[in-house]
C-alpha positions as CSV (number, residue, x, y, z in Angstrom):
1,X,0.0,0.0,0.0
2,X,1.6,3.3,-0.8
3,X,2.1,6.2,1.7
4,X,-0.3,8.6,2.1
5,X,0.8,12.2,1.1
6,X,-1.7,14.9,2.5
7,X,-0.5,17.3,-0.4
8,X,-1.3,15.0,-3.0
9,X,-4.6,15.9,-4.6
10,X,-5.0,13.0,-6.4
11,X,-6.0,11.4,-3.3
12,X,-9.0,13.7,-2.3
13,X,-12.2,12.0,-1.9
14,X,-10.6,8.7,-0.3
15,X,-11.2,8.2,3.4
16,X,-14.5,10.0,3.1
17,X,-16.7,6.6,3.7
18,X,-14.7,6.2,6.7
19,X,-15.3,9.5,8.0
20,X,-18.9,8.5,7.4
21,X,-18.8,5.3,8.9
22,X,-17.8,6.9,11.8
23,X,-20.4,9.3,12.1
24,X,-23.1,8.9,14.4
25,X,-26.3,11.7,13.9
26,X,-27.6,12.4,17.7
27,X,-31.2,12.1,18.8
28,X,-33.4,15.2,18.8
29,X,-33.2,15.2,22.1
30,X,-29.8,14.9,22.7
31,X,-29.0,17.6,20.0
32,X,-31.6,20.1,22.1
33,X,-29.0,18.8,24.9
34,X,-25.6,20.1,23.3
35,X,-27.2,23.4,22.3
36,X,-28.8,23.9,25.2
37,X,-24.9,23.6,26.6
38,X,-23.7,25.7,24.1
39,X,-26.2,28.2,25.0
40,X,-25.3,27.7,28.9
41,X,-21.3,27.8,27.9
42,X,-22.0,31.4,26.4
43,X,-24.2,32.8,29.4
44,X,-21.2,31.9,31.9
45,X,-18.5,33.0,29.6
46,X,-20.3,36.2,29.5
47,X,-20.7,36.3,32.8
48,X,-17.1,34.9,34.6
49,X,-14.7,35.2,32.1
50,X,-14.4,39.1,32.5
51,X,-14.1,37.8,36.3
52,X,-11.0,36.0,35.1
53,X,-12.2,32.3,34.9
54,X,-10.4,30.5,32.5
55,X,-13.3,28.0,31.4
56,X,-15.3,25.4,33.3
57,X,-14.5,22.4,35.3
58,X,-16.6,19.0,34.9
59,X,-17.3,16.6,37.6
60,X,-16.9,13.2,34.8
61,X,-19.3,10.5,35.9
62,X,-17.2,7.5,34.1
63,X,-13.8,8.1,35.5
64,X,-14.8,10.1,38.4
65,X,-12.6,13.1,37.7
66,X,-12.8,16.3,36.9
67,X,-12.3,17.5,33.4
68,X,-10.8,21.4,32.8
69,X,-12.0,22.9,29.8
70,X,-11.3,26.5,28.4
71,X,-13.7,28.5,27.1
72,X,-12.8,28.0,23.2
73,X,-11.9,24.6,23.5
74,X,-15.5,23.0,25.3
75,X,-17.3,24.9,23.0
76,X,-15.4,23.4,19.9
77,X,-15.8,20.2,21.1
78,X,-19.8,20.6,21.7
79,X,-19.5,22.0,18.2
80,X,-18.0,19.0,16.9
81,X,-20.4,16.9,18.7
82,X,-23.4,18.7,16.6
83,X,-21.6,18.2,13.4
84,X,-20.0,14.4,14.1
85,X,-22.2,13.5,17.1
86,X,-19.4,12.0,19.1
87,X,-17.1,14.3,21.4
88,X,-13.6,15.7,20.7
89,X,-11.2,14.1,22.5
90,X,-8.3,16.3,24.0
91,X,-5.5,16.7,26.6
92,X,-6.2,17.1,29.6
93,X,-5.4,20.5,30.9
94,X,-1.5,20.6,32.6
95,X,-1.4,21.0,36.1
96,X,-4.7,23.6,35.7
97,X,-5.5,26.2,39.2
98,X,-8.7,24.8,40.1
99,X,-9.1,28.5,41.1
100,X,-9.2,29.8,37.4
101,X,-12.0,27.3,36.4
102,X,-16.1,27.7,37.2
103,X,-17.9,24.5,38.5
104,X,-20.7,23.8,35.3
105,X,-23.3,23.1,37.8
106,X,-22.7,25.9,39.9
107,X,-22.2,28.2,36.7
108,X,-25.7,27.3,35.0
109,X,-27.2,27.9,38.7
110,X,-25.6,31.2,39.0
111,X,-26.4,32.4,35.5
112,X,-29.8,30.8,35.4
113,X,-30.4,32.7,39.2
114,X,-29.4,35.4,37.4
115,X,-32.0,35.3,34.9
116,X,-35.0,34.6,37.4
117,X,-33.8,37.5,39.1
118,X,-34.2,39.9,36.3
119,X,-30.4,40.7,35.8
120,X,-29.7,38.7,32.5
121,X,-26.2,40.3,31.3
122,X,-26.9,42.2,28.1
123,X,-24.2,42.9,26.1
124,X,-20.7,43.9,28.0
125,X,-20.1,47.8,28.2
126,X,-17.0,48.0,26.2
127,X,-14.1,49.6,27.5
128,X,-10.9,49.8,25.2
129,X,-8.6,52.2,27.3
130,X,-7.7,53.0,30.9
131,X,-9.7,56.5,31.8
132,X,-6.7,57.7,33.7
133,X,-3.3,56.6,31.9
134,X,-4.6,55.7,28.3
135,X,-3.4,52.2,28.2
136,X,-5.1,50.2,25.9
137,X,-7.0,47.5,27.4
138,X,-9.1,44.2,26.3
139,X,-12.5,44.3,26.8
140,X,-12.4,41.3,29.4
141,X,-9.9,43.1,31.6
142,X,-10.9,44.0,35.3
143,X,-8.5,46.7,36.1
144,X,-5.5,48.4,33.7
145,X,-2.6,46.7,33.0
146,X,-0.5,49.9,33.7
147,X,-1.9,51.8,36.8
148,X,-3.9,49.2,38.3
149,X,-7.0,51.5,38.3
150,X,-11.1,49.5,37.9
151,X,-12.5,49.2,34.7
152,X,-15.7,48.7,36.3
153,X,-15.8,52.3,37.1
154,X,-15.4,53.5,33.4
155,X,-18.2,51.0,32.2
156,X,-20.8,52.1,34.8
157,X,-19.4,55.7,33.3
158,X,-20.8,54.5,30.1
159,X,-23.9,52.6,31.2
160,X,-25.2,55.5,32.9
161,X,-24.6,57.9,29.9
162,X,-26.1,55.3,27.7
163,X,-29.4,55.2,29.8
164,X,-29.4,59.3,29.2
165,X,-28.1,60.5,31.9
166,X,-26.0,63.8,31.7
167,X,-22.2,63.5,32.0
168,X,-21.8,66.2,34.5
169,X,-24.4,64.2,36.5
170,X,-22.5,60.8,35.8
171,X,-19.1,62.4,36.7
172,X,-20.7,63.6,40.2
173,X,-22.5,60.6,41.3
174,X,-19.3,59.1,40.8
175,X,-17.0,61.2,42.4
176,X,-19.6,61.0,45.6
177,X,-19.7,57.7,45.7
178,X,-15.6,57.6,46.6
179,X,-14.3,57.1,42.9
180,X,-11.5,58.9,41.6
181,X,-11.5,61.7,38.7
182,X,-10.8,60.3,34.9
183,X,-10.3,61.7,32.1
């Protein structure tokens, strides 16, 4: 049998009936199942990845660990499991900081608590530099990588403007509530 050379076109097309062999379409139900997940993944991302969680930890009921997952890589692998229906298989995350990583069933009861409560996150209040030094920043960052100052702060700033009220009044209701003068 010859070898297989990835950059010969000639051989396009071959391996396909594997690939389709391998396939296995889910249920209905268990495709509601995966989306629903997906859907869950992107309510906590929203929610604790801008409080610096890494991604989400799973309890695994066959091994009895706990699987780490980033935020990019579970939702890959749920995406593969729509599209193949069986789950990507990956390494397991080195030596993660169990610290960095939200508990699933304790994220979806947050977020869902959340949502009964009437606080469903909208849309974050984007923020692309520090009010006081200028440093550029990325919209999930908590405080500025240069002076250390809250970004929280500026996106209330913006929230209240948004909701129409004046900036003078913004700027003073800040200021008496103990934060510090930006620019």
């Amino acid at each position: 049998m010859p070898d297989y050379d990835p950059l010969d076109e000639s051989d396009e097309g071959e391996g396909q009936e594997d690939e389709e062999e391998f396939r296995h379409e889910l249920s209905e139900d268990e495709r509601e199942s995966v989306e629903a997940d997906l859907e869950d993944l992107d309510s906590m991302r929203t929610v604790f990845e801008p409080q610096g969680a890494k991604g989400v930890v799973i309890a695994c009921t066959e091994c009895g660990s706990n699987h780490y997952y980033g935020w990019e890589l579970l939702r890959e692998s749920l995406e593969h499991m729509l599209d193949t229906g069986e789950p990507r298989v990956h390494e397991p995350a080195y030596q993660p900081k169990e610290d960095d990583y939200v508990v699933w069933d304790y994220g979806t009861g947050y977020v869902d608590a959340l949502s009964d409560a009437g606080l469903e996150s909208g849309p974050r209040v984007e923020v692309t530099s520090c009010g006081w030094c200028e440093t550029p920043v990325e919209p999930h960052f908590a405080f500025c990588p240069k002076c250390g100052r809250p970004m929280a702060v500026l996106r209330l700033y913006r929230e209240l403007l948004d909701r129409g009220i004046d900036e003078r009044d913004v700027r003073a209701i800040l200021l008496r509530a103990g934060f510090e003068p930006f620019s």
